[in-house]
C-alpha positions as CSV (number, residue, x, y, z in Angstrom):
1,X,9.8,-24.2,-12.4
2,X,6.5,-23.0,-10.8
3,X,5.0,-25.3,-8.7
4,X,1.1,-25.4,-7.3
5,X,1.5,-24.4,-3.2
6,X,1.0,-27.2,-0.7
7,X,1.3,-25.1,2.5
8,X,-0.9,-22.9,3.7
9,X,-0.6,-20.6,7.2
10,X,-4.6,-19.6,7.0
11,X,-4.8,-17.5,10.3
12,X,-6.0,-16.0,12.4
13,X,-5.1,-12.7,12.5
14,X,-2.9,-11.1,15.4
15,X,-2.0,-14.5,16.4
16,X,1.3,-15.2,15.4
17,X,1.0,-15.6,11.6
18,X,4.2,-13.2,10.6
19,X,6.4,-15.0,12.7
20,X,5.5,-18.3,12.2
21,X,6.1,-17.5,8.2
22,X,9.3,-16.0,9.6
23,X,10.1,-19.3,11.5
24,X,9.1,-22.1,9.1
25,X,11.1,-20.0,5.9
26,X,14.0,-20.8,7.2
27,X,13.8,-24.3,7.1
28,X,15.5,-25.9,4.3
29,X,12.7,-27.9,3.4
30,X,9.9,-24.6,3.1
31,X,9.7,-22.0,0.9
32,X,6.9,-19.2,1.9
33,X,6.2,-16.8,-0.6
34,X,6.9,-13.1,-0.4
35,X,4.9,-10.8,0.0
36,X,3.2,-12.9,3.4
37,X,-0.5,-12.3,2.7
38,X,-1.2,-12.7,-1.1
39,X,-5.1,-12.7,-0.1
40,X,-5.9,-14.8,-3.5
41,X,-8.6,-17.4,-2.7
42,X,-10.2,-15.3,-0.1
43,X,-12.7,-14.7,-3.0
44,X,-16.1,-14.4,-0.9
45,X,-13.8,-11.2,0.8
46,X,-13.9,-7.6,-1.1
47,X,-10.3,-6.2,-2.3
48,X,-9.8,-3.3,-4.5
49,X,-6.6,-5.2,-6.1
50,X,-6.9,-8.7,-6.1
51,X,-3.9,-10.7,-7.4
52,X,-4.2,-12.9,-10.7
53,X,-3.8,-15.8,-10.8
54,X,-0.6,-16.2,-13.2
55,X,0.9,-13.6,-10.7
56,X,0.0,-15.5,-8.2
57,X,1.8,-18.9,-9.0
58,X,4.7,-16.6,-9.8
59,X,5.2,-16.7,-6.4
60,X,6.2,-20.0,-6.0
61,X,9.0,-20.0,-8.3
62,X,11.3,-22.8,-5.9
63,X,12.2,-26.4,-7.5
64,X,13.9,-27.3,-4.0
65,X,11.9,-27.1,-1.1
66,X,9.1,-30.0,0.1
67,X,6.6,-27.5,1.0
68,X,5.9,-24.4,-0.8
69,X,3.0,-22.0,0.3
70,X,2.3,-18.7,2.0
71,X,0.5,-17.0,4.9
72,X,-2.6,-15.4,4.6
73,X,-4.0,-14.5,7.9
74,X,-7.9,-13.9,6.2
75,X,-8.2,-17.4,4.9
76,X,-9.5,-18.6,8.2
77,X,-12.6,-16.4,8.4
78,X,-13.6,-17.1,4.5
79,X,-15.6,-19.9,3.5
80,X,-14.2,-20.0,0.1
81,X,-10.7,-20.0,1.1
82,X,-10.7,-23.9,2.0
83,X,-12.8,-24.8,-1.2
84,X,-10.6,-23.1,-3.5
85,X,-7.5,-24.5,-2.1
86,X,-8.6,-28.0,-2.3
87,X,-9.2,-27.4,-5.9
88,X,-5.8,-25.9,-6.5
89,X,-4.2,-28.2,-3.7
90,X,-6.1,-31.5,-2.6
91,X,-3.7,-32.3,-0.3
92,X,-2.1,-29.1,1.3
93,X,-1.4,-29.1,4.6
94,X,-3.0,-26.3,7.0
95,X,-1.7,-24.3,10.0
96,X,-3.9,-22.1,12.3
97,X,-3.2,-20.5,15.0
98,X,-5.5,-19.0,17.6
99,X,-5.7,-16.8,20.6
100,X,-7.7,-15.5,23.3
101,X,-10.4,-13.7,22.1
102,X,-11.0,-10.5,23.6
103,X,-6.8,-10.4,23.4
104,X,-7.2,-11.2,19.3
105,X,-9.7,-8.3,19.3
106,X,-7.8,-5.7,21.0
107,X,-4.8,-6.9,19.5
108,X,-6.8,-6.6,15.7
109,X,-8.1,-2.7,16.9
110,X,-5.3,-1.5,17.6
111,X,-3.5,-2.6,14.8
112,X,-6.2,-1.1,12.8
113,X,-5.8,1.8,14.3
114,X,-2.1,1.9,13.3
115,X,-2.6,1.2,9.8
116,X,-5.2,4.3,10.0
117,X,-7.7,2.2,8.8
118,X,-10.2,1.8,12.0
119,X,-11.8,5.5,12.8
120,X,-13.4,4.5,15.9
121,X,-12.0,6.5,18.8
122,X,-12.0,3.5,21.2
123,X,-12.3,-0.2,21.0
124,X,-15.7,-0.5,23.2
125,X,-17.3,1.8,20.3
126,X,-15.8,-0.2,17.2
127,X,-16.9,-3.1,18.8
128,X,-20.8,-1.9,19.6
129,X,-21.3,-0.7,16.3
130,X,-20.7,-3.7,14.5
131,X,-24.0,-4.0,13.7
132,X,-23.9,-0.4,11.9
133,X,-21.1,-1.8,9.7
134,X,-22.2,-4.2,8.5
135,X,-24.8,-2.5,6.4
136,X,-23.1,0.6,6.1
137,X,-19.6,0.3,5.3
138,X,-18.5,-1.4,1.8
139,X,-14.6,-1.1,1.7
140,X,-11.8,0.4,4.3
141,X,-10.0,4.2,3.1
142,X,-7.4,2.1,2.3
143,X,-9.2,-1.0,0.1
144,X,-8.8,-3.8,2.6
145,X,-11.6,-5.9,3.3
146,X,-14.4,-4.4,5.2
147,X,-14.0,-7.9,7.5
148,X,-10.8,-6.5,9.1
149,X,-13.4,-4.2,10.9
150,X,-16.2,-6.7,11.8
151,X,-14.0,-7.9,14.7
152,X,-16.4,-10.5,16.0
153,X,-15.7,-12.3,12.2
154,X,-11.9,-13.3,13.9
155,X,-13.0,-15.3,16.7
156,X,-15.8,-17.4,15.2
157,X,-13.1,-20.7,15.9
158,X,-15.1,-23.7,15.8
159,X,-17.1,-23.0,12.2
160,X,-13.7,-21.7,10.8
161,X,-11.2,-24.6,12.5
162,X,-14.3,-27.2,11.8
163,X,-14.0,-26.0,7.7
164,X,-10.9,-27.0,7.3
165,X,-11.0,-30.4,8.8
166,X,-13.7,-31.8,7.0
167,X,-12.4,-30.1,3.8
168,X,-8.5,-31.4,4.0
169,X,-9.3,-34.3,6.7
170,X,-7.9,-33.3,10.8
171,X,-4.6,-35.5,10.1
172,X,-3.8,-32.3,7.7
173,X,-4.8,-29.7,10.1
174,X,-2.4,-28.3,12.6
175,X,-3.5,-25.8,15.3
176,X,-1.5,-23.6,17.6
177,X,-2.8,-22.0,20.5
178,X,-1.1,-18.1,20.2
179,X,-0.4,-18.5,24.1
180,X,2.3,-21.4,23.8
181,X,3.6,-20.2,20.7
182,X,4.7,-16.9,22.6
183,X,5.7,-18.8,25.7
184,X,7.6,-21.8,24.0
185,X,8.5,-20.4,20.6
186,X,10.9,-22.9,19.7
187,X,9.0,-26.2,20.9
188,X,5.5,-24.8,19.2
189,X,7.8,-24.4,15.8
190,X,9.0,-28.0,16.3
191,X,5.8,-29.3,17.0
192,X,4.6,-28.2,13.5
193,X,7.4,-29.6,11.7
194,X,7.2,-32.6,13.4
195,X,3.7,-32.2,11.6
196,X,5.1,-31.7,8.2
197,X,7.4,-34.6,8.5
198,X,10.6,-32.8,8.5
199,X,13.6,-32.3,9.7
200,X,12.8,-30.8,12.9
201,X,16.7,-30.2,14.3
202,X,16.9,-27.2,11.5
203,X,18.9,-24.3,12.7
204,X,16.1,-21.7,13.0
205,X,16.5,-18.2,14.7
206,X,13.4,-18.2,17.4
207,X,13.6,-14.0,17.6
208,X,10.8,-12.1,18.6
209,X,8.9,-10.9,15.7
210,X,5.6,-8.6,14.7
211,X,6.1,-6.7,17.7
212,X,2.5,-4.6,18.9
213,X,2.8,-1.7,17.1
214,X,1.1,2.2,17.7
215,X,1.8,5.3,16.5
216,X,3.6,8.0,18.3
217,X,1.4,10.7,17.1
218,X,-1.7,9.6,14.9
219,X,-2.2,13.2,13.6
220,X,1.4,12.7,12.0
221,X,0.7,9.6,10.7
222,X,-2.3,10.4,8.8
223,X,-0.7,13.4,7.1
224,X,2.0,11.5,5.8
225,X,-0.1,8.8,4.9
226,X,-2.4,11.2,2.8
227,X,-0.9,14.6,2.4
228,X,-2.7,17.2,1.1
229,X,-3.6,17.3,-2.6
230,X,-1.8,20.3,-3.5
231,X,1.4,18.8,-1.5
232,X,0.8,15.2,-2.9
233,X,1.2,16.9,-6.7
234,X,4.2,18.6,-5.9
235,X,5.9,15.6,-4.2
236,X,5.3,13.8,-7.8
237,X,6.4,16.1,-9.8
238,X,10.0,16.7,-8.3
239,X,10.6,13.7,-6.1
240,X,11.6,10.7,-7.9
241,X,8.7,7.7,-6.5
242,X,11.9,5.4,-5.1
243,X,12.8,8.6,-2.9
244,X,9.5,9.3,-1.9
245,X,9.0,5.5,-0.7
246,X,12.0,5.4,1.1
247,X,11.2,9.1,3.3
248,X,7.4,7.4,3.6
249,X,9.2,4.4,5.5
250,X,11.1,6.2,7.2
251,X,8.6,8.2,8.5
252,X,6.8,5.4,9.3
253,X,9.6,3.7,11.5
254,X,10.0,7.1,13.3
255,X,6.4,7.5,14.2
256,X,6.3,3.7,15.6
257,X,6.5,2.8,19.1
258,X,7.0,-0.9,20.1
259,X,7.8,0.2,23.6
260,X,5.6,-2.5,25.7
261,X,5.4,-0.1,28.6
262,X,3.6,2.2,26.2
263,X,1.4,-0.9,24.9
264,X,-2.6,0.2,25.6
265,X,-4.4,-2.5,27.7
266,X,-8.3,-3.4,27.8
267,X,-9.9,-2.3,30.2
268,X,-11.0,-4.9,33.3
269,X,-14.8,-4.4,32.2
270,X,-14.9,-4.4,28.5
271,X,-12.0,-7.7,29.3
272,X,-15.0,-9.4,31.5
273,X,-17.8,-8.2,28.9
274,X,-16.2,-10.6,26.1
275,X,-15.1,-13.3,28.5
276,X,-18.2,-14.0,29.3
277,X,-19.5,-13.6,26.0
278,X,-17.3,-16.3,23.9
279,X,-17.2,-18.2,27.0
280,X,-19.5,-20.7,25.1
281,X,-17.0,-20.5,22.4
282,X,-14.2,-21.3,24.0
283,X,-16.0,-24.3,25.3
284,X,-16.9,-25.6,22.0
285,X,-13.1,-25.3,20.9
286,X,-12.1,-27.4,24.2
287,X,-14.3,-30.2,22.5
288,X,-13.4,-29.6,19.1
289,X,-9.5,-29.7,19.6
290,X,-9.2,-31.5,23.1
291,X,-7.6,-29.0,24.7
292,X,-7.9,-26.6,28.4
293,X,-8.5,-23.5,27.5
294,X,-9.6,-22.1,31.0
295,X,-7.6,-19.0,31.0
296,X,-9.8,-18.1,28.3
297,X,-12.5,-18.2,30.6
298,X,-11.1,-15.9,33.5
């Protein structure tokens, strides 16, 4: 029997979403739909391919589990997202998670830059020419929502966080701060089943998931990505599409490096630039959430 979603992991991006699905799935109790990110009441956000709605509640096909939802890291940054899951959902519960902000923005370029999606040769230059997209780009090469590139749109916390408390009430809104989540995994988990009023002994492997990602070489990666026409043809024409899938992922997984010594780091001055920047922004989330967020500030 289908059944109407009731949890909802909304975002934000880069901050922990995949493995919190991860986490929470394996409790008995939840059931998070697969695939993660089914992007369906993100409707105020452009997709080439956006799911419908039968297909959607196809998703939840579980008769067992308390809580049944799905992870969709764009929700937080949409304005339509909470409006159209209180329709669907009165009284979901929500889960956020946030980070650092010029570490969520590095994080989100970079991850850009591995799904060949951000052109911009280095994060200070996406960044300043924000402006420029905005009223010249309409849709990414590959579809997703020209948002993922307006980076400043991830860190707008206090609107985004303050949206979803006054639209499912702040007893129903749980938020994680990405730094304690990394640093106590396992209590930060407990914490938000202690939220959902379950069980929160469950047996639950805390592994390290969503590693940063780059690719080895992004020349490679874009020609297997999008070969050549003439190439593309020939591949469909005598490669059967489950064998091409399975050499395109294993491409992929060869041209990946989660080494962390090989992990690119902001530089010291663009890092002080931003601080200082969503200082005023941290501050406001301070007051919003009653929290000390200093080393936000420094």
């Amino acid at each position: 029997m289908l059944k109407t979603p009731n949890l909802f992991i909304v975002g934000a991006p880069k901050c922990g979403t995949t493995s919190l699905h991860y986490y929470l799935n394996q409790h008995p109790d939840i059931f998070l739909c697969k695939p993660k990110e089914p992007n369906y009441y993100n409707t105020d956000l452009i997709r080439t391919n956006r799911i419908k709605r039968e297909d959607y509640f196809a998703l939840f096909d579980n008769d067992n589990a308390k809580y049944i939802g799905e992870a969709t890291p764009l929700y937080l940054m949409s304005k339509d997202a909470p409006i159209n899951i209180k329709k669907d959902s009165p009284n979901a519960k929500i889960i956020i998670a946030i980070r650092k902000p010029s570490d969520l923005l590095f994080s989100a370029y970079y991850q850009n830059k591995y799904n060949l999606i951000e052109e911009a040769s280095s994060f200070e230059e996406a960044i300043n020419d924000e402006e420029k997209r905005k009223k010249t780009l309409v849709k990414t090469k590959t579809g997703e929502p020209i948002d993922r590139l307006i980076y400043s749109r991830f860190v707008n916390f206090t609107t985004q966080i303050s949206r979803y408390i006054e639209t499912f009430g702040k007893e129903n809104v749980h938020v994680i701060i990405f730094d304690d989540l990394k640093r106590n995994t396992e209590v930060e988990v407990r914490k938000v089943l202690d939220f959902l009023g379950i069980d929160n002994k469950a047996e639950i492997d805390f592994s390290v998931q969503n590693v940063s990602k780059t690719n080895k070489s992004e020349l490679i990666a874009k020609h297997f990505h999008s070969p050549p026409s003439f190439l593309r043809k020939l591949v469909v024409l005598v490669v059967p599409t489950s064998v091409t899938n399975k050499i395109y992922r294993y491409l992929k997984k060869a041209n990946t490096d989660t080494k962390q010594k090989n992990k690119p780091r902001i530089s010291p001055e663009t890092e002080k630039v931003l601080i200082e920047k969503y200082k005023p922004e941290v501050e406001n989330i301070e007051k919003l959430l009653d929290v000390n967020l200093s080393n936000w500030k420094s």
